[in-house]
C-alpha positions in Angstrom: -29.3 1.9 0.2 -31.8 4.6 -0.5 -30.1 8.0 -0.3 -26.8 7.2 0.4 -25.6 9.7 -1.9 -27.0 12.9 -0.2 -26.0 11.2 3.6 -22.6 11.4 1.8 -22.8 14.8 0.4 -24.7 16.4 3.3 -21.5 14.9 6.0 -19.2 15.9 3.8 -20.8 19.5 3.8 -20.8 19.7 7.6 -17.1 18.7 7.7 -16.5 21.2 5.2 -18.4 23.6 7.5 -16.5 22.3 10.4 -13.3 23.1 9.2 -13.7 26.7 8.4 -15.2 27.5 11.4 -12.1 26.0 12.8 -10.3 28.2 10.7 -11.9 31.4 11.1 -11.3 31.0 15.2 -8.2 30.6 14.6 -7.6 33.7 12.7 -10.1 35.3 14.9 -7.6 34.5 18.2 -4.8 36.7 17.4 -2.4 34.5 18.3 1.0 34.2 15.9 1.4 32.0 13.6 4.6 30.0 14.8 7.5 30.4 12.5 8.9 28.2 9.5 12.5 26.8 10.4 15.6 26.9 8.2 14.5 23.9 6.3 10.8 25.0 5.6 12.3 28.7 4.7 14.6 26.9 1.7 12.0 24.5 1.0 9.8 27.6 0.1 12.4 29.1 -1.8 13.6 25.8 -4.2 10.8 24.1 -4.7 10.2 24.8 -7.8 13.9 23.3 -8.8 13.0 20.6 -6.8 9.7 19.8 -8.6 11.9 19.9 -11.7 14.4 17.6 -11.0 12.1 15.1 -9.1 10.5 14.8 -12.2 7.2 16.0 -10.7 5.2 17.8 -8.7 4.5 14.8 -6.6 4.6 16.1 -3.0 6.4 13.0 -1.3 8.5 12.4 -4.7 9.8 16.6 -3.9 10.2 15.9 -0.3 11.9 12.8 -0.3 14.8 14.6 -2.5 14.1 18.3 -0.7 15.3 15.8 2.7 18.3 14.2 0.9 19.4 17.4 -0.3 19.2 19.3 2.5 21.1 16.3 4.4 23.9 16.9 2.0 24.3 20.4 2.7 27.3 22.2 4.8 26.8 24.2 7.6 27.7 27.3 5.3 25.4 26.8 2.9 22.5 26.9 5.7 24.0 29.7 7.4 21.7 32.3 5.2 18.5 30.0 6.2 19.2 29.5 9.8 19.8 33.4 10.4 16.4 34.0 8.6 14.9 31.6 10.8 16.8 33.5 13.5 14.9 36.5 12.9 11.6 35.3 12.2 11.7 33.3 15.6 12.3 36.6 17.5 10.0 38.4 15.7 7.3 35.2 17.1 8.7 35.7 20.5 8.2 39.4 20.4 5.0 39.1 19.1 3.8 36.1 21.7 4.8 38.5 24.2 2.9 41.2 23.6 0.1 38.7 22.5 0.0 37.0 26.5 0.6 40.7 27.4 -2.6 41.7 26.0 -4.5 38.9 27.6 -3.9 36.1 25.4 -3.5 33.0 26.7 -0.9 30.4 24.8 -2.0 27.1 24.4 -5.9 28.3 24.9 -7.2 26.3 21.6 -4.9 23.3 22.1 -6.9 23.3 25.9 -10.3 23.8 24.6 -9.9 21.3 22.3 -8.6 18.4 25.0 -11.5 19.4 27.3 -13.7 18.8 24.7 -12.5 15.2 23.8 -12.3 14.6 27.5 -16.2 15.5 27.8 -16.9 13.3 24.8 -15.2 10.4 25.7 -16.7 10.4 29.2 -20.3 10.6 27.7 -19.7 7.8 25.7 -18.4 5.9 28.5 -21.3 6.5 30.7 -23.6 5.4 27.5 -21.3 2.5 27.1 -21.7 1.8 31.1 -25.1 1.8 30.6 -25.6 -0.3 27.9 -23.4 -3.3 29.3 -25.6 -2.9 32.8 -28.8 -3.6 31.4 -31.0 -1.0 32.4 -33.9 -0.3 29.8 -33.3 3.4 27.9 
């Protein structure tokens, strides 16, 4: 097929595009970043031992022994995790607070986003109903 190479590299430009304009709202918003919880904050801070002793830096090869690790771990030795998770979860809160205080709204993109699926998939079903009735375009 003629020019199937630069069909591929021009979609694969717009969803490129896409997602940094995603991103870049999302920044733009204001609205906190949700915290990490006990696991993700000692996660962060062993992975690099992890990576070692998994052999590599395989992502699932890491996580799979970053799960069974943390499985095997006593309530004491998660104490220091779960308190900074503590804090960082009220320091979200806090933040949310005066976010929705300011005139944020929670859950804004999340709706923006459903409405738009909602309008897209009722245009295609009215093009679909369409189609299957008949009628000349």
């Amino acid at each position: 097929q003629k020019g199937k190479r630069r069909q591929d590299k021009a979609a694969d430009k717009k969803t490129r595009q896409d997602k940094k304009a995603r991103k870049e709202a999302k920044a733009a918003s204001g609205c906190p970043k949700k915290p990490p919880s006990s696991y993700w904050i000692w996660l962060g801070e062993n992975r690099s031992d992890l990576a070692k002793q998994a052999g590599s830096g395989n992502v699932s090869a890491v996580g799979k022994l970053a799960g069974e690790k943390w499985k095997a771990m006593s309530a004491a030795q998660k104490a220091p995790f779960d308190k900074k998770a503590a804090e960082r979860k009220a320091a979200y809160e806090k933040a949310m607070e005066e976010f929705e205080a300011a005139g944020g709204q929670k859950g804004k993109r999340r709706q923006d986003k459903a409405a738009d699926k909602k309008t897209r998939q009722d245009k295609k079903a009215r093009k679909e109903a369409k189609a299957a009735s008949g009628c000349p375009k």
